[in-house]
C-alpha angles and dihedrals in degrees: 000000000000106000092158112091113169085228129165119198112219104214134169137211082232139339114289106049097110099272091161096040092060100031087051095050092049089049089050101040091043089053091041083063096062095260123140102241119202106205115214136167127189116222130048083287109156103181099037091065084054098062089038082059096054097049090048106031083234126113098259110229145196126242096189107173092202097046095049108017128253090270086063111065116070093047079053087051098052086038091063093027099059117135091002125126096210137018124202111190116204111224129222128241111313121357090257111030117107147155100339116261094003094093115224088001110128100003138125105246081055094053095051090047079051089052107037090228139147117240128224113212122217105195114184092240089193106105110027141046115180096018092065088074091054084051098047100043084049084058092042103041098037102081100025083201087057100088111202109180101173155019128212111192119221129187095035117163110203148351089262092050087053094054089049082047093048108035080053087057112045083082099048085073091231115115119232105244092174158015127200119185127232103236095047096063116134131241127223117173117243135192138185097303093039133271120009106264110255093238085068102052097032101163090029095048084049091051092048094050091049084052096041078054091052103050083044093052096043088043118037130050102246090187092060094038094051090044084050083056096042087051087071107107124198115324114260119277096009099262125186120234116266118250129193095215092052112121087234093065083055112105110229116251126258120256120275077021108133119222108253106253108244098226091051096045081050088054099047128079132250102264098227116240113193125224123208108219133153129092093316096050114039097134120115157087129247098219080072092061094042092053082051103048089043090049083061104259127138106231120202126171129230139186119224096196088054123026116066095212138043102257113273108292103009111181099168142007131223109191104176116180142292144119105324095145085068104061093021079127095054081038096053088039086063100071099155088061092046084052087045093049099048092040082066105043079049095057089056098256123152113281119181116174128168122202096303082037098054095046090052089057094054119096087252153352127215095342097317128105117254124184098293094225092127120044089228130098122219128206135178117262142204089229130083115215111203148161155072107310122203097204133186119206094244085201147351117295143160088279107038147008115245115277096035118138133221139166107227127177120227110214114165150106090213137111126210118193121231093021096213144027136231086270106040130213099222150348113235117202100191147072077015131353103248139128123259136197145358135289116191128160101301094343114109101179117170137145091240125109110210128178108221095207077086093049102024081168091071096065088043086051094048097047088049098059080038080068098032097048 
């Protein structure tokens, strides 16, 4: 069992320093020297991943400590890491923030302990000389398991600015692995929930990672970096990488519930679980597929803006976030696919839709009809919801029994009215206690984001109603 990745961790002393910018560039210039790059990013992130999967030709995945659990994240890593000769995981926010109020959980200084990696250091060099070494040696110096074994400057101005930068460091005892100018920053185009997907911006995402890999290649020494990585012994504790199909990641079975019997499972067909995808819906993760696909489902994608029909045999949907807000209009225009939607939710099938999800399913968003699965209306909002959620299955549903607990992440700038059903989604115990979403026949529909590699009962559980329903 390989435990040894050569990894790096790309942190921060706070958003904004140019973390992507870094983490993307080594990605691509890693993979443009013939490694094989394994693309993570720690936090419940879904864009960033996009832009990590172009520059290394991997599915870029998560490793969130809340939302799965510490145990979690080094079987995650190998997961994701496996056959590659080299892993760089992308940080979140400063080195040391985490899940409010919960101390290291979910930060980035826990992920790299978890991971028994070094961490690179982007400082935003703009605005300070001598000052960066007192910064770098607090971030050093603050968590003693925390290893930071170098710093890459971005935003510096000058040559002579660089020698300032560098002659301030050589007594803070961390080597200077980079340097990123000022004037040769990238671009990517935001809006209100962070950086444009990459499914929306194609040619121009593509242009913006080759020139995140430039500025890397001109301004970062790849042989010490890659010897840094290389410098990463075995993960701590030995763990084995986690595997969707492990009987471990089975859910036991209810009680009176009779085991399947093996000849007739290999006799029967995949019962097929659509996936929205496409601009509108780029918000998942691809443990959830994966649990999916292991718990004997066929998975096919499909894009709501585009295709008029579910795709053939269709016996549940899975719709994750995403942008819907922004093509409500092309989403309301396809009309065949709204009927077909609704047609199913109404027959009982499966439905499983998180935030984008849930607004597609409500009779209508900002003034324009949705698929009127849902009686709720959704609208967009001034204010930003946001945060780590502790939920309770309020009752049973395609995706869990009541009682069960998950730890979900809120993440909009949407308002759906009324914010539960009769049957509500979840009970939320922070920031306030409330009920949240909407439980009907087959349909689950919340604002929450979960990651099932915490819960792989829930997909087991949701290919099995696929069959039953």
């Amino acid at each position: 069992m390989v435990t040894a990745v050569p990894r790096l961790v790309v942190a921060a002393p706070s958003s904004g320093s140019g973390k992507t910018t870094v983490a993307t560039g080594l990605m691509a210039a890693f993979a443009a020297r013939g490694l094989a790059v394994s693309p993570h990013k720690v936090g419940p992130d879904y864009i960033d991943p996009g832009y990590h999967a172009l520059a290394t030709g991997r599915v870029g995945r998560n490793l969130d400590a809340y939302l799965c659990g510490p145990e979690l994240v080094a079987p995650l890593f190998l997961h994701g890491a496996r056959g590659c000769d080299l892993a760089v995981v992308e940080g979140v926010m400063g080195l040391y923030d985490g899940a409010g109020g919960e101390g290291e959980l979910a930060s980035t200084a826990q992920v790299a302990k978890l991971l028994g990696a070094p961490v690179v250091l982007v400082v935003d060099a703009s605005s300070q000389s001598r000052s960066v070494a007192a910064l770098v040696h607090g971030f050093a110096s603050w968590d003693p398991r925390v290893r930071v074994g170098g710093v890459i400057l971005n935003k510096v101005g000058s040559d002579r600015h660089e020698e300032l930068l560098r002659e301030a460091l050589d007594s803070a005892g961390v080597p200077v692995l980079g340097v990123l100018r000022r004037v040769a920053q990238v671009e990517t185009p935001s809006r209100h929930l962070g950086l444009v997907p990459v499914a929306e911006r194609r040619s121009a995402a593509v242009e913006a990672v080759a020139s995140m890999a430039e500025q890397v290649v001109r301004g970062c020494d790849l042989e010490a970096l890659e010897a840094l990585a290389r410098s990463a012994g075995a993960l701590p504790g030995g763990p084995a990488p986690w595997d969707p199909c492990s009987p471990t990641h089975q859910p036991a079975r209810s009680a009176g519930e009779s085991p399947r019997d093996p000849a007739r499972s290999a006799g029967e067909r995949a019962p097929v679980v659509a996936v929205a995808g496409g601009p509108a819906f780029t918000f998942s993760y691809a443990e959830h597929t994966e649990l999916l696909t292991a718990a004997g489902a066929e998975v096919v994608t499909f894009d709501p803006l585009r295709d008029a029909r579910l795709p053939g045999g269709t016996a549940g949907l899975v719709i994750g976030g995403g942008f819907p807000e922004v093509y409500a209009a092309e989403l309301s225009a396809n009309a065949p696919l709204r009927e077909a939607v609704a047609e199913l939710a109404l027959s009982g099938a499966p439905v499983a839709a998180e935030c984008a999800g849930l607004l597609y399913l409500c009779r209508e968003l900002d003034g324009q009809p949705m698929c009127g699965v849902l009686d709720a209306t959704a609208r967009m909002s001034e204010r930003l919801t946001l945060g780590y959620r502790d939920a309770v299955a309020v009752g049973d549903s395609v995706l869990a029994a009541a009682g069960t607990r998950m730890r979900g992440h809120e993440f909009h700038r949407t308002v759906v009215e009324p914010g539960a059903g009769a049957a509500p989604a979840w009970g939320v115990r922070a920031p306030v206690r409330r009920v949240e979403g909407f439980v009907q026949q087959g349909v689950h529909a919340s604002y929450l984001h979960t990651h099932w590699a915490s819960r792989p009962g829930v997909a087991r559980r949701f290919v099995e109603r696929c069959r039953t329903s």
